[in-house]
C-alpha positions in Angstrom: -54.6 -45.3 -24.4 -56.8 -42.6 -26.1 -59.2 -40.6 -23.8 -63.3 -41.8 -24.0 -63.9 -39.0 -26.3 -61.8 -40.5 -28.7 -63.3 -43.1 -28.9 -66.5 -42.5 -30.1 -66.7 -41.7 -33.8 -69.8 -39.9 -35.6 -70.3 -38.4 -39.1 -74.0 -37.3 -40.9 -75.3 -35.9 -43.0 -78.8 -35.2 -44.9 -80.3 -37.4 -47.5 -83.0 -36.9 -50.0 -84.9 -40.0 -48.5 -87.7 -41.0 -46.1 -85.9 -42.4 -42.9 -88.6 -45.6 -43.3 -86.6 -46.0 -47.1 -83.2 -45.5 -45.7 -83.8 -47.5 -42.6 -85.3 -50.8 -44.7 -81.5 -50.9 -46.1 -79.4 -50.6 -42.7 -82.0 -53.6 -41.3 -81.1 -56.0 -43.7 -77.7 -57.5 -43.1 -77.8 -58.6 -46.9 -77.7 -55.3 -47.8 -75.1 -53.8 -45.6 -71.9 -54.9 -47.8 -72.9 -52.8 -50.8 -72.2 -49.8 -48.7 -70.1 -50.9 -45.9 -67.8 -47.3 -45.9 -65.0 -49.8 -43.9 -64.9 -52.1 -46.8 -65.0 -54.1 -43.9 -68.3 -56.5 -45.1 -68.1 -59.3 -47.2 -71.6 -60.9 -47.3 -74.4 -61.8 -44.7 -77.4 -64.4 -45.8 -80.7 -62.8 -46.6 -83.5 -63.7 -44.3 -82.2 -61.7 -41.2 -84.1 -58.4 -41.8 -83.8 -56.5 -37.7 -87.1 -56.3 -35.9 -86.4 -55.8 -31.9 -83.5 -55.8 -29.7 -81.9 -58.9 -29.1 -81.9 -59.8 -32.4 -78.4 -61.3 -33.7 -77.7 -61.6 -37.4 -74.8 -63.0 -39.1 -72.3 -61.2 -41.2 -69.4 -62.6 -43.0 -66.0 -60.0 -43.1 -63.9 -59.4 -46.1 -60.9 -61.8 -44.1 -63.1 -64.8 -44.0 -63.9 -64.0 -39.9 -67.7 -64.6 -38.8 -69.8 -62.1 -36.9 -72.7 -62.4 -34.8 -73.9 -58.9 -34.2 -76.3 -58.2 -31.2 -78.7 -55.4 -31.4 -79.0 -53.3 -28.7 -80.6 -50.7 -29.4 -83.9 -50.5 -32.1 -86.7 -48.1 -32.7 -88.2 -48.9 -36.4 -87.3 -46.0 -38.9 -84.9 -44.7 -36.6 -82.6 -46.4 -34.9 -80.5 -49.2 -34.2 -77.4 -50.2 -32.9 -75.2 -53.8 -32.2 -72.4 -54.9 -30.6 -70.4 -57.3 -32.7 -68.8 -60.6 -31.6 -67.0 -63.9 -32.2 -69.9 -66.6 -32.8 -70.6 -67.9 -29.1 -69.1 -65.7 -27.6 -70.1 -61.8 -25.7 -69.5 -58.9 -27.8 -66.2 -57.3 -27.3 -66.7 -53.7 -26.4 -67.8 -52.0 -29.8 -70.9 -50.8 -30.5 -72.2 -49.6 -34.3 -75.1 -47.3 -34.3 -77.8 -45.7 -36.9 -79.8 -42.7 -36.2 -82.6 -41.4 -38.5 -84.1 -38.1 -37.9 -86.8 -36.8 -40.1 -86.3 -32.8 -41.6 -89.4 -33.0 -43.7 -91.3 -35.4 -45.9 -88.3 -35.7 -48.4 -85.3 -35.5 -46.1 -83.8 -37.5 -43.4 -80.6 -36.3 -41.4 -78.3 -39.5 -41.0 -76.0 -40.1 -38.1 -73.7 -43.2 -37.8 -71.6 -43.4 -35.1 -68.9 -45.9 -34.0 -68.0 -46.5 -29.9 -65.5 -48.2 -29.2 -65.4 -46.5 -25.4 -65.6 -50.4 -23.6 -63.2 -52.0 -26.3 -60.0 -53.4 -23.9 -58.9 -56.2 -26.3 -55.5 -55.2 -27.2 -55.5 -56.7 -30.5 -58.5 -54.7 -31.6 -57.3 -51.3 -30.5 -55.4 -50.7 -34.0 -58.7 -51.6 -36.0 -60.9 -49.2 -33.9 -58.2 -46.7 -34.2 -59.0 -46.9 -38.2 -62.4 -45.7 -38.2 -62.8 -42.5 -38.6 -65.3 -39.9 -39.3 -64.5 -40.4 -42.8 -64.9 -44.2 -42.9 -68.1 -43.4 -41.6 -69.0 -40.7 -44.3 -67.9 -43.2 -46.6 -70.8 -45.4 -45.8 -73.4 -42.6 -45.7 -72.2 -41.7 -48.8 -72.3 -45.2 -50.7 -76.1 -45.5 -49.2 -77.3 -42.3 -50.5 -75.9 -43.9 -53.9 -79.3 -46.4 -53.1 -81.8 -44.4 -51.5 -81.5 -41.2 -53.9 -81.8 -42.5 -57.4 
């Protein structure tokens, strides 16, 4: 089994964006599949904009699986974070995460981590294994597409 350090994944990088403009796109679900960097997203209903912890919105994956995804973590324009799990059920283990810090007016520097340091469901090591710094990049990279034109 992979050490703890392993297991937490993080990439950034700096956008030409306000973290308010950037942020409006990562708290609504709706919007997350147009530059999900896991091509892991297939579609989440509109109407479930994030406002606080312990919200849960919906997302639908590319396999037909559902989501409910439990924020735990939520500062507006800066940062937020949920665990994902089965509907009814606890989240797993896995925790996605968005960090927003301001450089000056026009820049933002944009972290997005993935821990995965509580996951113990064997049949969901080989999927956490998969994400990787790059998967992540991939994701910052397909929002800036959005919040710099």
């Amino acid at each position: 089994m992979p050490s703890t350090e392993s297991r937490i994944v993080t990439s950034s990088r700096e956008l030409r964006a306000t973290p308010n403009r950037i942020f409006e796109l990562i708290a609504d679900p709706t919007r997350q599949p147009q530059w999900d960097g896991n091509d892991n997203l297939a579609l989440a209903a509109p109407g479930q904009r994030v406002h606080s912890v312990g919200d849960v919105f919906t997302t639908v994956l590319k396999n037909g699986a559902l989501r409910e995804n439990h924020v735990v973590e939520f500062v507006e324009g800066r940062r937020i974070a949920w665990k994902p799990a089965e509907p009814g059920k606890v989240p797993v283990g896995h925790l996605w995460r968005w960090t927003l810090e301001p450089i000056d007016e026009e820049r933002t520097l944009v972290a997005h981590t993935y821990d995965w340091t509580k996951l113990e469901d064997e049949s969901r090591l080989d999927r956490a294994r998969s994400t990787t710094s790059e998967r992540l990049a991939a994701s910052i990279d397909r929002l800036a597409v959005f919040v710099e034109t």
